[in-house]
RODO-2510 file (C-alpha; in nm, 4 decimals, decimal comma):
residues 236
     n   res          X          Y          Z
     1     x    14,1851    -4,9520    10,4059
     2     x    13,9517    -5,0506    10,1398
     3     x    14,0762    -4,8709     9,7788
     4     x    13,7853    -4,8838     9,5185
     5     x    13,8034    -4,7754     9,2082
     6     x    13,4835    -4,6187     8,9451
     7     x    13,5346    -4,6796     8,5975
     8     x    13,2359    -4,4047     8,4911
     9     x    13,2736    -4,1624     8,1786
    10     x    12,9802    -3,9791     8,3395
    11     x    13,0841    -3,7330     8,5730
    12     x    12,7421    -3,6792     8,7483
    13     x    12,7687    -4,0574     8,8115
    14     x    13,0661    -4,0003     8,9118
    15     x    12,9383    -3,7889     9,1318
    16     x    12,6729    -3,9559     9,2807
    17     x    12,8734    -4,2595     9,3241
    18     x    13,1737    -4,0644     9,5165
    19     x    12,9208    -3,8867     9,7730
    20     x    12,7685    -4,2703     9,8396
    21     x    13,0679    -4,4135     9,8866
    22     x    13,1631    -4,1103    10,1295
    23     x    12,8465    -4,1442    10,3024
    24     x    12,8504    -4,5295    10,3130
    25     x    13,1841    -4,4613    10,4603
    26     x    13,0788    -4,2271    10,7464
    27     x    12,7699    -4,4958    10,8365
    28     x    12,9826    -4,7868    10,8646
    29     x    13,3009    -4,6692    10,9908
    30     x    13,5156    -4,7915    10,6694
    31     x    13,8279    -4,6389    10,5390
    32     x    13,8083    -4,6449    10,1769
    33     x    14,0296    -4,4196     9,9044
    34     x    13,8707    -4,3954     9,5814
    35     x    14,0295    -4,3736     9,2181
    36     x    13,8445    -4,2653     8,9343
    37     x    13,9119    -4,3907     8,5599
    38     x    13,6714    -4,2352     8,2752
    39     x    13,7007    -4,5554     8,0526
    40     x    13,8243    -4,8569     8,0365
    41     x    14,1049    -4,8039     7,8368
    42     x    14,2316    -4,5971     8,1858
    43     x    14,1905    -4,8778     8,4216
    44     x    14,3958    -5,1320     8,1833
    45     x    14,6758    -4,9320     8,1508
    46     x    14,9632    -5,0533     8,3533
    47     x    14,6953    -5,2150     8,5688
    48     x    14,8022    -5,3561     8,9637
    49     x    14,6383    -5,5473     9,1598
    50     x    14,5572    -5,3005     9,4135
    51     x    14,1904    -5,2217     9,3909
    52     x    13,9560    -5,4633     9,5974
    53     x    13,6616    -5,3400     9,4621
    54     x    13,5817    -5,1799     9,0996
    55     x    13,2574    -5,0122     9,0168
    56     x    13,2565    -5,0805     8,6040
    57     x    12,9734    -4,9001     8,4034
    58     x    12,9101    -5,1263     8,1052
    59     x    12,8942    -4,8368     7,8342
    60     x    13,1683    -4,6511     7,7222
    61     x    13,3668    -4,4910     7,4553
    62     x    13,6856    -4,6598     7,3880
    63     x    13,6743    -5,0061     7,6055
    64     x    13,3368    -5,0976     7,7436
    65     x    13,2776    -5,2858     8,1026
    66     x    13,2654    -5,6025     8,0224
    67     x    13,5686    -5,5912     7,8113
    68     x    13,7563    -5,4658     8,0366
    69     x    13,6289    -5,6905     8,3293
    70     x    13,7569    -5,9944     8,1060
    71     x    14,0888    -5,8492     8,0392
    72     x    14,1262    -5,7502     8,4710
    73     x    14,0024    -6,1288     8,4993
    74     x    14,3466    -6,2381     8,3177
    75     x    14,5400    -6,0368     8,5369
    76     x    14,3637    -6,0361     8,9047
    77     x    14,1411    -6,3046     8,9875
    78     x    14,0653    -6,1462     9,3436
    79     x    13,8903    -5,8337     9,3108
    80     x    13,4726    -5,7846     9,3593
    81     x    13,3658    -5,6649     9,0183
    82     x    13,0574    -5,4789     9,0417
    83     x    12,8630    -5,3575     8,7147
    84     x    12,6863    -4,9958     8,6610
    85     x    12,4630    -5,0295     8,3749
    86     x    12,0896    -4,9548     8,2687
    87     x    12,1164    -5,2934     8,0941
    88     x    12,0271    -5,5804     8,2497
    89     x    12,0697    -5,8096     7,9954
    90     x    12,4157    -5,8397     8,0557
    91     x    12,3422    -6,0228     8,3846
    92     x    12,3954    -6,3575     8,2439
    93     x    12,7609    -6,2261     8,0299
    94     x    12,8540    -6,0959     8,3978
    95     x    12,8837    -6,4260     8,5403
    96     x    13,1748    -6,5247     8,3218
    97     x    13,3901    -6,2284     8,4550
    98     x    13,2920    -6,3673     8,8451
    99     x    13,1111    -5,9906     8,8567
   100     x    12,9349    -6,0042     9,2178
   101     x    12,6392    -5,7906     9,1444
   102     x    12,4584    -5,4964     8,9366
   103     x    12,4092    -5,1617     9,0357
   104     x    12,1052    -5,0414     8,7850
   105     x    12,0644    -4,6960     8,6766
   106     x    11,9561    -4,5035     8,8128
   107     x    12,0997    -4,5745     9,1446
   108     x    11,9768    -4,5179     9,4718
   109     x    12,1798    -4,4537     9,8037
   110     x    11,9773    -4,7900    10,0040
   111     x    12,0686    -5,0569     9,7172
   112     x    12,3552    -4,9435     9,6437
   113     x    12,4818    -4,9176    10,0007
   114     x    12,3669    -5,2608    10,0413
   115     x    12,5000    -5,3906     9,7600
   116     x    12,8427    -5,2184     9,8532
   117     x    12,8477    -5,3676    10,1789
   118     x    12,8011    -5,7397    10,0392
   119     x    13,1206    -5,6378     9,8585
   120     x    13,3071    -5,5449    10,1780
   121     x    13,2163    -5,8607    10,3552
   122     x    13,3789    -6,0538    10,0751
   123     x    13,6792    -5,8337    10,0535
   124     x    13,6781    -5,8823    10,4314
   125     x    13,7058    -6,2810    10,3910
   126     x    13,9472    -6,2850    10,1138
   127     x    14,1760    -6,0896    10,2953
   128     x    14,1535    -6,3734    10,6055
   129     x    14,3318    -6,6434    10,3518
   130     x    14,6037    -6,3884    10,1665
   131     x    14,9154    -6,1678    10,3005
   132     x    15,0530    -5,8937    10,1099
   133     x    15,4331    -5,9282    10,1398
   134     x    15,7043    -5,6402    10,0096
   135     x    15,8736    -5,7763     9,7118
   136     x    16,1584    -5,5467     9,5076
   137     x    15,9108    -5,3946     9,2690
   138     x    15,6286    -5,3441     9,4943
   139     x    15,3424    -5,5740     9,6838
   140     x    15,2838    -5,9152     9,6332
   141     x    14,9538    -6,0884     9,7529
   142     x    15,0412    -6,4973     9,8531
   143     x    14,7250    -6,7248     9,9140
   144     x    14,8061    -6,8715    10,2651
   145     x    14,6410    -7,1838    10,0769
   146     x    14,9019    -7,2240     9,8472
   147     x    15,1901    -7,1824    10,0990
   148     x    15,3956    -7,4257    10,2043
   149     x    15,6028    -7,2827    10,3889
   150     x    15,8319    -6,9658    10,4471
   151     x    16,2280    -7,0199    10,5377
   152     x    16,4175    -6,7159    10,6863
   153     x    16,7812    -6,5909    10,5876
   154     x    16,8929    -6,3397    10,8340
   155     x    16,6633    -6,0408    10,7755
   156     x    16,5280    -6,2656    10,4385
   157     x    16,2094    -6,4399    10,4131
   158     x    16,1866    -6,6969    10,1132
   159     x    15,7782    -6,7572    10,0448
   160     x    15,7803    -7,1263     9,9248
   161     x    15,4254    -7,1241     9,7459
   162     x    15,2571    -7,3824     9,4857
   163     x    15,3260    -7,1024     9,2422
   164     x    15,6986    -7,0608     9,2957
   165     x    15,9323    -6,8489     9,5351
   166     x    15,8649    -6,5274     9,6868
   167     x    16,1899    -6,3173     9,7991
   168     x    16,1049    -6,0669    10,0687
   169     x    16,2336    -5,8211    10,3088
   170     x    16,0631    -5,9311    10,6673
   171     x    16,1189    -6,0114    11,0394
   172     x    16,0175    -6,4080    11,1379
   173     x    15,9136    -6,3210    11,4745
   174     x    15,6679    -6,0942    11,3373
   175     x    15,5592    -6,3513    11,0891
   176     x    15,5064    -6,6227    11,3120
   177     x    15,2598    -6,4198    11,5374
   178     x    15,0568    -6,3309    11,1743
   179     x    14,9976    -6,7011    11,0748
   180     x    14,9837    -6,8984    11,3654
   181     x    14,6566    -6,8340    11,4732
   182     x    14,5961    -6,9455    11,0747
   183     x    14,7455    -7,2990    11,1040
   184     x    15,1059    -7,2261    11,0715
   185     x    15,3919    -7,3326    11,2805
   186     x    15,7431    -7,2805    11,3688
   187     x    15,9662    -7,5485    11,3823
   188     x    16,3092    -7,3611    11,4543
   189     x    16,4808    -7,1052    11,4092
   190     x    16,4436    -7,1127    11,0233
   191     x    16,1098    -7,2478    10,9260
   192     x    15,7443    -7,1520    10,9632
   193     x    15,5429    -7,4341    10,8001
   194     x    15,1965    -7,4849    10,7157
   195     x    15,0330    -7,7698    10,8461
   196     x    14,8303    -7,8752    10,6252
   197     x    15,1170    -7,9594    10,3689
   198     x    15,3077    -8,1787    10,6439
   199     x    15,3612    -8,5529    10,4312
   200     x    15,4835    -8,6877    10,7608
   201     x    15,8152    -8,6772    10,9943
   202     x    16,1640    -8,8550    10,9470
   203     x    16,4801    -8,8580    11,1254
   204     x    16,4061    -8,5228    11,2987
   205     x    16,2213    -8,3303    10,9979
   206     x    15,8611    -8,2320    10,8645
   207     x    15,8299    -8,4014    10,5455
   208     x    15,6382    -8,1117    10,2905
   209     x    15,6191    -8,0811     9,8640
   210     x    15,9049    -8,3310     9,9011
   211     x    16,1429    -8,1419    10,1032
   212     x    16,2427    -8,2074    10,4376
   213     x    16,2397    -7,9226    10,7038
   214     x    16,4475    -7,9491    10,9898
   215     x    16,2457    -7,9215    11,3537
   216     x    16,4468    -7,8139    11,6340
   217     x    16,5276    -8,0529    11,9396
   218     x    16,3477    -7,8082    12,1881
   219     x    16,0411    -7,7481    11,9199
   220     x    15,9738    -8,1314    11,8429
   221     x    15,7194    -8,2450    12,1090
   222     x    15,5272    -7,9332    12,0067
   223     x    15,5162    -8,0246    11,6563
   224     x    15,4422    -8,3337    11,7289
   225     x    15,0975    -8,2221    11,9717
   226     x    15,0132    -7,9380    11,7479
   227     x    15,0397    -8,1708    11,4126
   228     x    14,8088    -8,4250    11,6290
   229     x    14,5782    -8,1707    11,6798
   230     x    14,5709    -8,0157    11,3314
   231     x    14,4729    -8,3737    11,1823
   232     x    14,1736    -8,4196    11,4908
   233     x    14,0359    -8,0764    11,4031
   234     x    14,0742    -8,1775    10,9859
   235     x    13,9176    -8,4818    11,0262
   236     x    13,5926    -8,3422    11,2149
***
């Protein structure tokens, strides 16, 4: 499910943007909840990374747009940015904040519909290279391209990232079937590695950020032909 959220302190844009996105919706078969913030004061305040796309209007009372886009920017890096403004000079600003696009006032059901679906698409490919994972406070997004791998402790899964560890709640089995059409592997009972971090093999183990990972006995030829394979299909 898409959740998007309008940042508007005009209600009949408000409006007007809630019945397109409900018609958008309806014509291309999306999911989508919508949250509504009047300023940008709102959307800062205690602000998650949940939204994947936010619909900003430029001008308002207390924190304008762009402001707030900059201040989101230090906290998610991820989510489409779109700008609602009469003001097209702030085009050029826009780029700093990575804002995908501007929906000009007044705004019309085609464009905008257009423009929202250009957002979807890229939504639709971020989502390909991330996992959200339960952590104790909540969700946590990991970039599969900063993974190295993920260890499992009983009913544990350990995240090993370029950022850090990730503690979560999670079944391996389940896991493995998630990532291994994405270039992952298991190796045994314990470790699902990435293959595009393996440094090499010794003594029985995938060499990766410095660590060695055990492979099991029955999993090692395997490795060995899908590792072989990984590097052809790199290398093309």
């Amino acid at each position: 499910m898409l959740h998007i959220a309008i940042v508007e302190d005009e209600q009949a844009y408000v409006k007007h943007l809630t019945e397109y996105i409900d018609q958008f919706r309806q014509e291309f078969s999306q999911e989508i909840k919508v949250t509504v913030f009047s300023d940008g004061d709102e959307i800062l305040e205690n602000y998650t990374a949940s939204y994947d796309i936010i619909l900003m209007d430029i001008q308002m009372r207390f924190i304008d747009g762009m402001t707030a886009a900059e201040k989101i920017r230090e906290l998610d890096q991820d989510v489409v940015i779109m700008f609602i403004t009469n003001m097209t000079s702030y085009a050029v600003k826009g780029y700093e904040v990575d804002a995908l696009d501007y929906i000009v006032k007044p705004v019309e059901y085609f464009s905008f519909s257009q423009k929202l679906l250009r957002a979807v698409e890229r939504v639709k490919r971020r989502e390909e290279s991330y996992i959200m994972v339960p952590v104790e406070n909540g969700i946590q997004k990991i970039s599969l391209g900063e993974l190295y791998y993920v260890e499992s402790f009983g009913h544990q899964l350990v995240y090993v990232t370029k950022k850090g560890r990730v503690a979560s709640r999670g079944v391996m089995k389940q896991l493995e079937e998630q990532l291994t059409p994405k270039g992952f592997f298991r190796n045994g009972k314990s470790y699902l590695v990435n293959m595009k971090y393996v440094e090499g093999i010794s003594e029985g183990c995938c060499m990766i950020h410095n660590e060695k990972l055990q492979i099991s006995r029955q999993k090692r030829k395997e490795f060995m032909e899908v590792l072989l394979n990984y590097m052809s299909e790199a290398a093309r």
